[in-house]
C-alpha positions in Angstrom: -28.3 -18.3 2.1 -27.5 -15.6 -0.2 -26.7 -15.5 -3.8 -24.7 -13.3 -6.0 -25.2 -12.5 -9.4 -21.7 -12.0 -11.6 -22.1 -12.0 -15.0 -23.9 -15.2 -15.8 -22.9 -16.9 -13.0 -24.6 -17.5 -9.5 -22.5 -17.6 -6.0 -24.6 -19.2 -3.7 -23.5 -18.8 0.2 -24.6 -21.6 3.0 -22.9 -22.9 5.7 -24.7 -26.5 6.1 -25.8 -27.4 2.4 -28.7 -28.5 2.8 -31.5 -25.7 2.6 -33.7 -27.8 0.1 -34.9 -24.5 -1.8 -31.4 -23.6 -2.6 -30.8 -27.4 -3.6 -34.1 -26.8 -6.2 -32.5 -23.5 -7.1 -29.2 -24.8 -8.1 -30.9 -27.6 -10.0 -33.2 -25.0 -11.6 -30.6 -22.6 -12.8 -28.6 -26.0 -13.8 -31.5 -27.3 -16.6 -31.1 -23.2 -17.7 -27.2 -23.7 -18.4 -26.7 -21.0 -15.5 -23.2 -22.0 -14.1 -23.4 -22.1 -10.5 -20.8 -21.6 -7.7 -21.4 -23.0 -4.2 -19.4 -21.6 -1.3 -20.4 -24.0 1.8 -18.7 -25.1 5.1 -19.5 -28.4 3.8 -18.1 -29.8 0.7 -19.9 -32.9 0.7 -23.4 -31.4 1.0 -26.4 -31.1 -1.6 -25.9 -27.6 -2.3 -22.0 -28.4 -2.9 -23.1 -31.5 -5.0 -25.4 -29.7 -7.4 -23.2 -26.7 -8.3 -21.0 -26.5 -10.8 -18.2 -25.0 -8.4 -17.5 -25.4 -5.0 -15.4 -23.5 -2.6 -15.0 -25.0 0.6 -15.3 -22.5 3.6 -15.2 -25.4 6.6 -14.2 -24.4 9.9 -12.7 -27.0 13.0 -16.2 -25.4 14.9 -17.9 -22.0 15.6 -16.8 -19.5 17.6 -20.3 -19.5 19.8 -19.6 -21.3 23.1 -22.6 -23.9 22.1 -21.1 -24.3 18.3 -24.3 -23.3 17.0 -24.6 -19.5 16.7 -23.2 -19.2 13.2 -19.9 -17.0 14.0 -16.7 -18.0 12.6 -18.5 -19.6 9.8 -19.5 -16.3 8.6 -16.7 -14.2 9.1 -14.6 -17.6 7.2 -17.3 -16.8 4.4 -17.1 -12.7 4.5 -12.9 -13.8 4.0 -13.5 -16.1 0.8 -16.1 -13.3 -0.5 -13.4 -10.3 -0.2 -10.8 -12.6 -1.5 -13.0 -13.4 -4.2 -13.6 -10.0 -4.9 -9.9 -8.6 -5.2 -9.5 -11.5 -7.3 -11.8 -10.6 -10.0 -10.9 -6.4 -9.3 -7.4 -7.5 -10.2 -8.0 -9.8 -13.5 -10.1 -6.7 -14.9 -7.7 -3.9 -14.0 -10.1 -2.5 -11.9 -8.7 1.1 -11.1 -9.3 4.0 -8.8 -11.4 5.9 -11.9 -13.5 2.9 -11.3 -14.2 3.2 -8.0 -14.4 6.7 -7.5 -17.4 6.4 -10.5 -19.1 3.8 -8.4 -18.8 5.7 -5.0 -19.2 9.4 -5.6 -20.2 10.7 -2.7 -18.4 8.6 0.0 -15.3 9.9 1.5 -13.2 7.2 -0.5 -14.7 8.0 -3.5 -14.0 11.4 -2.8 -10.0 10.7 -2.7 -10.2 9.9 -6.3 -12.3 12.9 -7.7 -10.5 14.4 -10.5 -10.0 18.3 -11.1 -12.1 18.0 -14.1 -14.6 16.9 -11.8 -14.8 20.0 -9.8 -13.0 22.8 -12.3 -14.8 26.1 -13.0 -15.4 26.3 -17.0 -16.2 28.9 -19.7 -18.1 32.1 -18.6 -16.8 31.5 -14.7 -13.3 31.4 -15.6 -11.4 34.8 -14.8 -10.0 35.6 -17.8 -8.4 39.1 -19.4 -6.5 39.6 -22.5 -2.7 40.6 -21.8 -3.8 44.3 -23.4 -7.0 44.3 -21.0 -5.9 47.7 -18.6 -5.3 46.9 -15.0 -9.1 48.7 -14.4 -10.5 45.6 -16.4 -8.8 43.2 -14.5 -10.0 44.2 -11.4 -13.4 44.3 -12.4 -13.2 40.3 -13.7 -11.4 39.4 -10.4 -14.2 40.9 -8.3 -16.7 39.6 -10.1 -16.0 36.0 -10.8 -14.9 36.2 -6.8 -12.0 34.2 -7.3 -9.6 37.0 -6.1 -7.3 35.8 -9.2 -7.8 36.1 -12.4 -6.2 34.8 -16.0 -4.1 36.4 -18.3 -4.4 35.4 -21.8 -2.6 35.5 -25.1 -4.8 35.5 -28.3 -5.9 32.4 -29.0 -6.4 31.6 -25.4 -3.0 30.5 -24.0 -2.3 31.5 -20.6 -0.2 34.1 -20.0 0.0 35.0 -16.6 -2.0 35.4 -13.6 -2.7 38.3 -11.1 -4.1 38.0 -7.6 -5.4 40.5 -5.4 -2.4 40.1 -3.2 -0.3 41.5 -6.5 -2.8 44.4 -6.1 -1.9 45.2 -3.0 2.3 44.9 -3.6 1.7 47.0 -6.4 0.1 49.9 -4.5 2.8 49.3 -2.0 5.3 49.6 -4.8 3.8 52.1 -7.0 0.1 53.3 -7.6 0.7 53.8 -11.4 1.5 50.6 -12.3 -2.2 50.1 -12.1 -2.0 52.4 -15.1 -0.3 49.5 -17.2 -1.7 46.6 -19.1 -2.8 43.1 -17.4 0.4 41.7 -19.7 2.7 44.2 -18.1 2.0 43.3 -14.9 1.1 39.8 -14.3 3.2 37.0 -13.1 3.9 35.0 -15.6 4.7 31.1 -16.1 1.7 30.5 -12.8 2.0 27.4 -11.3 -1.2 25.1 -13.2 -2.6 21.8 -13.0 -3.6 19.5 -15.6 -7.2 18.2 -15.6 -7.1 14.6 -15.2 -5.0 15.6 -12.3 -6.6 14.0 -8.6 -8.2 16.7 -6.6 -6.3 15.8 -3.7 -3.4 16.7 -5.7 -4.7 20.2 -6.5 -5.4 20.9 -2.7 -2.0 20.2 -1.9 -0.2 21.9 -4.5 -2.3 25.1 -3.0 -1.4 24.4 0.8 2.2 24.0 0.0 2.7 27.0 -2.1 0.1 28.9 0.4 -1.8 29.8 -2.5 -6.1 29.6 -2.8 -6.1 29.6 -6.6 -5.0 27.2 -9.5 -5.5 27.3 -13.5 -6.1 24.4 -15.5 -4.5 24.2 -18.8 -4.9 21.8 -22.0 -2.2 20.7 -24.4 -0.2 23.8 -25.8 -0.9 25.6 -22.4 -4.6 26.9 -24.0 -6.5 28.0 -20.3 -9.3 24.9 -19.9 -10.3 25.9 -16.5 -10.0 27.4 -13.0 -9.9 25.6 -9.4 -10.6 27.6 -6.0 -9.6 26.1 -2.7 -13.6 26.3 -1.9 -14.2 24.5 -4.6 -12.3 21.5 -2.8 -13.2 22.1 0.5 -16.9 22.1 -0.8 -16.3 19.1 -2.0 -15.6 17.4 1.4 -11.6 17.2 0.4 
């Protein structure tokens, strides 16, 4: 027998319905106004009898060659629990925030991890101003190690972005650009996520565009955050 607390409710589970303890159980919890629901293969037993609700789980036999291994009268029981289950996930919109707060670590609960979840914030954001000089944005990209970094307007609305690979096209193109502000030579309107975005959604925005960075931004495009692709992959996305 095993019994299930919801609520203030009891689900008891036995396939024959007569286990005297769970009999005195159910009569116990009944004298304690504890509503009781049976779930027994047979309806007219003691257990069914002294519960306030029954749900009737009978099977034709068992699946055991003898009929006496308990077998199909389990996995009969296993059905009405799931069913009961998605029932009640269903009545209180149970949704995938839910699970993914119940069942952080598995790999389910991993498929529902927000990017607020994983986002780099304050001091480990790359961030220059859009007057910083080229020499300054260097020195943040290396050392937040994001090979990216943020450019911002006052007031902390994202500009732009440069990425090493920019580095490199501009020394292709010209070595003195380097000379010029972080404003002058970002790429402006960067492609950005929104924080209550999924994860998953976040890894493949950065494999379709071939990219390893994104930036998070707030309402009014304020910089909130920054997401690396190790920081998913870390993660176990």
């Amino acid at each position: 027998m095993r019994s299930v607390q919801i609520e203030h409710d009891d689900i008891g589970l036995r396939s024959s319905g007569e286990t005297p303890e769970v009999v005195r159980l159910l009569e116990f919890a009944r004298k304690r106004d504890i509503r009781t629901i049976a779930m027994t293969g047979v309806p007219e037993s003691s257990v069914a009898r002294a519960a306030d609700v029954c749900l009737s789980v009978a099977i034709p036999r068992e699946a055991c060659p003898l009929n006496l291994a308990p077998t199909a009268s389990t996995t009969a029981m296993l059905a009405m629990g799931d069913a009961l289950a998605m029932s009640l996930s269903a009545q209180r919109g149970f949704r995938p925030e839910d699970f993914a707060l119940l069942h952080p670590a598995g790999s389910l609960g991993r498929r529902f991890l927000k990017v607020r979840d994983l986002m780099r914030t304050g001091d480990h954001i790359p961030r220059v101003g859009t007057s910083a000089p080229m020499t300054e944005a260097i020195h943040e990209m290396s050392r937040k190690m994001m090979g990216v970094t943020a450019v911002v307007e006052d007031g902390g609305r994202l500009f732009g972005v440069i990425s090493d690979g920019d580095l490199r096209r501009m020394l292709e193109r010209d070595a003195k650009e380097l000379q010029k502000t972080a404003g002058a030579c970002c790429r402006v309107d960067p492609r950005t996520i929104a924080a209550d975005e999924f994860a998953t959604a976040a890894l493949e925005i950065m494999r379709s565009q071939k990219i390893t960075s994104l930036f998070i931004v707030e309402d009014g495009g304020k910089l909130a955050g920054a997401l690396h692709m190790h920081d998913l992959l870390s993660a176990g996305l």
